[in-house]
C-alpha positions as CSV (number, residue, x, y, z in Angstrom):
1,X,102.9,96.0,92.1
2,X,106.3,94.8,93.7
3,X,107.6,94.2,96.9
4,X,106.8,92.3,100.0
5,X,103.7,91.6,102.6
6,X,103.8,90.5,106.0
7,X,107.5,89.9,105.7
8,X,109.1,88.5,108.8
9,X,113.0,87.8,108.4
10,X,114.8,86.0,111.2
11,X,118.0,84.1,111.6
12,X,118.8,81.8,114.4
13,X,121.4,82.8,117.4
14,X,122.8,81.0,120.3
15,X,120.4,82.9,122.2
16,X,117.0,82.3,120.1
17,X,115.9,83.8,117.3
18,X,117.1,87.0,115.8
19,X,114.1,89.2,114.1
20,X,115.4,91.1,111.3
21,X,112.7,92.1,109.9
22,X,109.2,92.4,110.9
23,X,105.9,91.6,109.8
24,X,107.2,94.1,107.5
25,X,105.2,95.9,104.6
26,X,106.8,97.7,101.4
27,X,104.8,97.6,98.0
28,X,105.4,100.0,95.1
29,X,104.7,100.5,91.5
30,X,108.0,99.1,89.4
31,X,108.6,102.4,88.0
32,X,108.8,104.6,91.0
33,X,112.1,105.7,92.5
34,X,111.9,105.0,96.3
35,X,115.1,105.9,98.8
36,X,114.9,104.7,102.2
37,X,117.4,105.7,105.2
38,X,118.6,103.1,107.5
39,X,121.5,102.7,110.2
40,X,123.8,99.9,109.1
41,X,122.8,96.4,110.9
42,X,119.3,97.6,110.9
43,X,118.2,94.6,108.2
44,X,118.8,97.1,104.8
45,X,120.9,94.3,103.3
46,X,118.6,91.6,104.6
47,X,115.5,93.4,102.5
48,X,117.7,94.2,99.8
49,X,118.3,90.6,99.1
50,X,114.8,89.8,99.7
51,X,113.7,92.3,97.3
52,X,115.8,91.0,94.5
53,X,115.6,87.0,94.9
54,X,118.1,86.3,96.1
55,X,116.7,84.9,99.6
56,X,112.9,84.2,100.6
57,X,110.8,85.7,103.9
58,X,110.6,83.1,106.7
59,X,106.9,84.8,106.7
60,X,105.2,86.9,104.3
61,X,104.6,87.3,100.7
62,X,106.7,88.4,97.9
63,X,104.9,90.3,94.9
64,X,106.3,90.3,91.8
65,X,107.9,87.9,89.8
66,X,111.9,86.7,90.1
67,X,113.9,88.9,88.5
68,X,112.1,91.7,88.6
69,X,114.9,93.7,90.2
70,X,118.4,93.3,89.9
71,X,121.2,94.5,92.9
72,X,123.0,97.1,91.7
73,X,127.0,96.3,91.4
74,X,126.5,92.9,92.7
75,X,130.0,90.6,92.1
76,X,128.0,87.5,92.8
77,X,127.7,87.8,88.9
78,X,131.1,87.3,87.7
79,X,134.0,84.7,87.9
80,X,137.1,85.2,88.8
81,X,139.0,82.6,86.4
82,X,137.6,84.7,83.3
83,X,138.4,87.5,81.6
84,X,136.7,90.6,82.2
85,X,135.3,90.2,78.4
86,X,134.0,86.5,78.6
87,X,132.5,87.5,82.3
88,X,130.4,90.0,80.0
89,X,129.6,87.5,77.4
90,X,129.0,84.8,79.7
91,X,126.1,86.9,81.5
92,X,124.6,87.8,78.1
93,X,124.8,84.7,76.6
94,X,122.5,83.4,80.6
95,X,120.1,86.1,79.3
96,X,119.5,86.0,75.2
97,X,121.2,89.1,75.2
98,X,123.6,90.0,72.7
99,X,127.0,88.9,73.5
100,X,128.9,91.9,71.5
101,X,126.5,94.9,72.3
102,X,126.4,93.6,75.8
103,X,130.4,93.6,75.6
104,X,130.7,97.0,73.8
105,X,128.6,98.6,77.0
106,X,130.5,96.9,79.7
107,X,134.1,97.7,78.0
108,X,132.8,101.6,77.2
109,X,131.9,102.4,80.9
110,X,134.3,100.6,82.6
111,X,137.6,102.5,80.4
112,X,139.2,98.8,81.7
113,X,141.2,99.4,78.2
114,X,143.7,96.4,77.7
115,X,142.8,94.6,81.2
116,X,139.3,94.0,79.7
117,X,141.2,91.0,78.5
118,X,142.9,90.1,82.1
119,X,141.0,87.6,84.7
120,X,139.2,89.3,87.1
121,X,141.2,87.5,89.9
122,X,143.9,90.3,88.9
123,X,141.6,93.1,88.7
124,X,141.7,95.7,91.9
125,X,138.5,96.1,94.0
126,X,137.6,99.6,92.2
127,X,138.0,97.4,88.5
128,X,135.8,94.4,89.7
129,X,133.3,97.5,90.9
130,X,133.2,99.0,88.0
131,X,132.6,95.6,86.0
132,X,130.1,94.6,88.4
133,X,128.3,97.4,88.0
134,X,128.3,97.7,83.8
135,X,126.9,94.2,84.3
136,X,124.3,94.7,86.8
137,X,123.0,97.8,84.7
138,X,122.1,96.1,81.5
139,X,120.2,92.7,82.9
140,X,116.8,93.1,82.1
141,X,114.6,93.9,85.2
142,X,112.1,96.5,85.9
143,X,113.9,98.0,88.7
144,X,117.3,98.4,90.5
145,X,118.3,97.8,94.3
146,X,120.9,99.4,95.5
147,X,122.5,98.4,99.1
148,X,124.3,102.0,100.2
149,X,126.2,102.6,97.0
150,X,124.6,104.0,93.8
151,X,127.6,104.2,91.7
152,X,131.4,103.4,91.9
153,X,134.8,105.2,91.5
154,X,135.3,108.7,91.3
155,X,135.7,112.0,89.1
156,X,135.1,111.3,85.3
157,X,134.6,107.5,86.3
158,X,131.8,107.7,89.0
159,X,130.4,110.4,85.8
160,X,130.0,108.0,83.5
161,X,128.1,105.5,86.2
162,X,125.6,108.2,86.8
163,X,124.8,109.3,83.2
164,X,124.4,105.5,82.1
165,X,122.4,105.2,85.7
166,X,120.3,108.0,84.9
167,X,119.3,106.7,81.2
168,X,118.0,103.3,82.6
169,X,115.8,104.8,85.1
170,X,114.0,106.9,82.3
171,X,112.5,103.7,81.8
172,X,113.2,101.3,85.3
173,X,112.5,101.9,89.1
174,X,114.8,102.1,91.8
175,X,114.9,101.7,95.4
176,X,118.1,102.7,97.1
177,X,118.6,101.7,101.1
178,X,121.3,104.0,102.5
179,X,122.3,106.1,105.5
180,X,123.4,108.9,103.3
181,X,120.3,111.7,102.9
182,X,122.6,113.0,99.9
183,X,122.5,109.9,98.1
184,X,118.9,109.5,97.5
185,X,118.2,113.2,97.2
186,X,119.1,113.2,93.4
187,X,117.5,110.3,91.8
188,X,114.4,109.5,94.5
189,X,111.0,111.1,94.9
190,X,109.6,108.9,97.4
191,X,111.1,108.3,101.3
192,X,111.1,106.4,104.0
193,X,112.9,104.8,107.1
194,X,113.7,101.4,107.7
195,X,113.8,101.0,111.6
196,X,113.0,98.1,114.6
197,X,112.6,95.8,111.1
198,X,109.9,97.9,109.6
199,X,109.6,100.8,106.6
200,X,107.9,104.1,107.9
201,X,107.5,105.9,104.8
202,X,107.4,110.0,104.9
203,X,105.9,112.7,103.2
204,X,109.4,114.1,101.8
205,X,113.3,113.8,102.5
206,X,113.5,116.2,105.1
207,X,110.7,114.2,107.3
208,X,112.7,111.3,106.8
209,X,115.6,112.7,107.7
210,X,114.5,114.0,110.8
211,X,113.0,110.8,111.6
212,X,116.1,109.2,111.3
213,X,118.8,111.1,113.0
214,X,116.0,111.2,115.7
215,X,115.5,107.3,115.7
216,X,119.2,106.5,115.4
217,X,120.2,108.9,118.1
218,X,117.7,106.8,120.4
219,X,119.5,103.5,119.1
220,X,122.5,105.2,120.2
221,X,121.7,105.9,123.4
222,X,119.6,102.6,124.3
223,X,122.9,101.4,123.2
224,X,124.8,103.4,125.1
225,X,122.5,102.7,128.4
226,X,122.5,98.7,128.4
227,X,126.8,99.0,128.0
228,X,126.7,100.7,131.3
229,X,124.2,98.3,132.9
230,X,126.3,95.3,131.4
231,X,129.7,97.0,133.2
């Protein structure tokens, strides 16, 4: 199993500590393919770092091992000073992979043609994106995280993404925190909510959905109510 128990996430503020996330619980198998709706600031980025590594629970347990799941698209993985080429064979070389498959892959799905060869400091934000995300796809883990986005670009581009997407989750699982419904329709068959720093998982998409227009609009108006107390 993977995922987290009794996860508490909090950061401190000028006014006292900030509960992210709490005593949260979210275990699945590796393989499964797990979408979950949540409002932005809600913690979704906060678990979605957890989930992956990259930061620990102030209380709780993490299940798994590290490395189990990689970010989807993450940039943190590349350097600016190199080439797009030697960014790829840098990250395969970290991993025993092989540097000129690993190369091949990245260079086929991003279509970067001759600015494969540039530093990535000169590459535009949809470039670096695509890059990132050729990267991200072939480290070996047993599932994927995605933070809102599942692919990048657009039109034959965002395509390819989802074709090379779709072949690695024959085999990995993937767990996608978003507010878009449409998003996670396609490639998830489990659901759930992240809201008030926990995960309320739901029988299908539509329950989830409901639940969270109808928790959001809440948020909204709680919102709405202590701006008007505060004036």
């Amino acid at each position: 199993m993977f995922g987290l128990l009794g996860c508490t996430r909090y950061f401190d503020t000028a006014e006292g500590p900030l509960v992210v996330l709490d005593n949260l619980d979210f275990v699945i198998a590796p393989n499964e393919h797990v979408g979950i709706l949540a409002r932005q600031g809600s913690g979704k980025t906060t678990l979605a770092r957890l989930l992956c590594g990259v930061d620990t629970p102030d209380v709780g347990e993490y299940l798994g091992q590290r490395g189990d799941a990689v970010l989807l698209g993450a940039n943190a993985f590349m350097l600016p000073g190199l080439t797009g080429e030697e960014n790829a064979r840098m990250i395969a070389s970290l991993y025993g992979l092989d540097g000129d498959a690993f190369s091949h892959f990245c260079y086929q799905l991003t279509r970067l043609e001759h600015r494969y060869m540039d530093r990535v400091s000169e590459y535009s934000g949809t470039m670096k994106a695509h890059l990132a995300f050729a990267i991200s796809l072939l480290l070996p883990c047993r599932l994927y995280v995605a933070d809102d986005k599942l692919y990048t670009g657009e039109g034959a581009a965002q395509q390819r993404m989802q074709v090379a997407l779709a072949r690695e989750l024959q085999q990995k699982g993937l767990v996608v925190f978003t507010r878009n419904p449409r998003l996670i329709k396609a490639h998830c068959r489990s659901f759930g909510v992240l809201s008030q720093g926990k995960i309320i998982m739901c029988a299908d998409l539509e329950h989830a959905t409901a639940l969270f227009e109808r928790q959001s609009s809440c948020e909204a108006r709680a919102l709405d109510d202590e701006d008007a107390f505060e004036r």
